[in-house]
C-alpha positions as CSV (number, residue, x, y, z in Angstrom):
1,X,97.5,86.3,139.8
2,X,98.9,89.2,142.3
3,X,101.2,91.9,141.4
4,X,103.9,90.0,144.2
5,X,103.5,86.4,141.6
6,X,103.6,88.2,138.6
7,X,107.2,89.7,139.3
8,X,108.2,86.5,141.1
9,X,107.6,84.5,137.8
10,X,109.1,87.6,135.6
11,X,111.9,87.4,138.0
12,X,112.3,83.8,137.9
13,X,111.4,82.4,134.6
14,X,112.1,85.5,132.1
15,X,115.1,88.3,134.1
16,X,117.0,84.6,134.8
17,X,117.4,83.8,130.9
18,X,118.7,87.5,130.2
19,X,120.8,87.6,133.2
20,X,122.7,84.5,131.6
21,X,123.3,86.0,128.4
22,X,123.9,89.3,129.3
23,X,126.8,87.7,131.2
24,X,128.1,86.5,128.7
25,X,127.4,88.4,125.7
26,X,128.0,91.8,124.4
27,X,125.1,94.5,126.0
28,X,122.5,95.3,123.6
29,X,121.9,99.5,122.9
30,X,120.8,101.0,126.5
31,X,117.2,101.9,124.2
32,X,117.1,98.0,123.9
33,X,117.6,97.9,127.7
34,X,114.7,99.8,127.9
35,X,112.6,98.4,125.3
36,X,112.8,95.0,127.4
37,X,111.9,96.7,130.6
38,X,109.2,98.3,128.9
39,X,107.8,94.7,128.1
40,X,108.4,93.4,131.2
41,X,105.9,95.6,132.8
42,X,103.4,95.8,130.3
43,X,103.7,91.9,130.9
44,X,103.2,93.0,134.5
45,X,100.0,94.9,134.1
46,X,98.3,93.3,131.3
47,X,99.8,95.6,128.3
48,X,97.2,98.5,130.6
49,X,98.6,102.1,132.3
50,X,101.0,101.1,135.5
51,X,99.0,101.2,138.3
52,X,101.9,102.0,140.7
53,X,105.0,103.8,139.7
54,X,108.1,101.5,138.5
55,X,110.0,103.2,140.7
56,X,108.6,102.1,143.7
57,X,107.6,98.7,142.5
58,X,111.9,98.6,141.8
59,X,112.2,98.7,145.9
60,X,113.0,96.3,148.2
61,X,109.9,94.0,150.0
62,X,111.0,95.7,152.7
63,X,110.8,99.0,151.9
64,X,107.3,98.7,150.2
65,X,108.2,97.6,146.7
66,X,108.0,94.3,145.0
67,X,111.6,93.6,143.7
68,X,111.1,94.1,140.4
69,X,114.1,94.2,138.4
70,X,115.7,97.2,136.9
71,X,117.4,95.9,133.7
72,X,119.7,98.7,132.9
73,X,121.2,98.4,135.8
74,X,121.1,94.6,136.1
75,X,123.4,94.6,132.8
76,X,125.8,97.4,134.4
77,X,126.4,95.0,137.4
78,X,127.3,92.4,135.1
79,X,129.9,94.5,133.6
80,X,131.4,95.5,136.3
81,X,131.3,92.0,137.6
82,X,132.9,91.2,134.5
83,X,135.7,93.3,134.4
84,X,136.3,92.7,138.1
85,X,137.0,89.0,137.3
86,X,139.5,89.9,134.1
87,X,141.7,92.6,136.5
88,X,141.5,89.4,139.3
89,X,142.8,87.3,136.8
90,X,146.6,86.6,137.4
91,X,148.1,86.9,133.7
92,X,150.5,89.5,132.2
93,X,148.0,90.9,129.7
94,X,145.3,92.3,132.0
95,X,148.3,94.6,133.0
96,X,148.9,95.7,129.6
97,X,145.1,96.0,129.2
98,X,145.4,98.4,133.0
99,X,148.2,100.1,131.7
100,X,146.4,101.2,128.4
101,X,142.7,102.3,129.9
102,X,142.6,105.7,130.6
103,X,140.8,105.0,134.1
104,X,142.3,103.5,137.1
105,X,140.3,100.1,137.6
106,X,141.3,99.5,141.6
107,X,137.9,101.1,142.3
108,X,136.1,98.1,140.4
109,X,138.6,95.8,142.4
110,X,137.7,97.1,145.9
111,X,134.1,96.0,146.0
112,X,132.7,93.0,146.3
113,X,129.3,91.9,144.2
């Protein structure tokens, strides 16, 4: 199989599955994160040595890479997405929750995902 259907079925079949619970549950330790991202390219090239640096198979088609997923950050998106939805929400408590965090949330709010 090429490197382009290996990350295509990784994307599809394995990053889909932890993209659902990562939505929905807590995030797992950020060494974790990694250990899962480990797999996933070890998966990738047959448990051998990388053949081309992760960072450049993270890039876009387009810009020479293959798309591969970057976990870490796919579960920070999720949080942020997260917490965009809650401040969205129009109840009394996530103003009590604003009021109490020592960061200003509005920069969360401004960007769409």
């Amino acid at each position: 199989m090429t490197l382009y259907g290996k990350v295509t079925i990784i994307n599809i079949f394995v990053i889909s599955q932890l993209v659902y619970k990562l939505s929905v549950l807590p995030s797992p330790s950020e060494e974790m994160l990694m250990q899962i991202n480990k797999l996933l390219f070890e998966c990738v090239w047959n448990a051998k040595p990388d053949k081309v640096k992760r960072s450049s198979m993270k890039l876009l088609k387009e810009k020479g890479g293959v798309s591969a997923l970057n976990i870490v950050l796919k579960d920070q998106a999720l949080k942020i997405i997260w917490v965009q939805r809650i401040m969205r929400a129009e109840n009394t408590w996530n103003i009590k929750i604003q009021n109490k965090l020592p960061v200003n949330l509005n920069l969360f709010l401004e960007y769409e995902f």
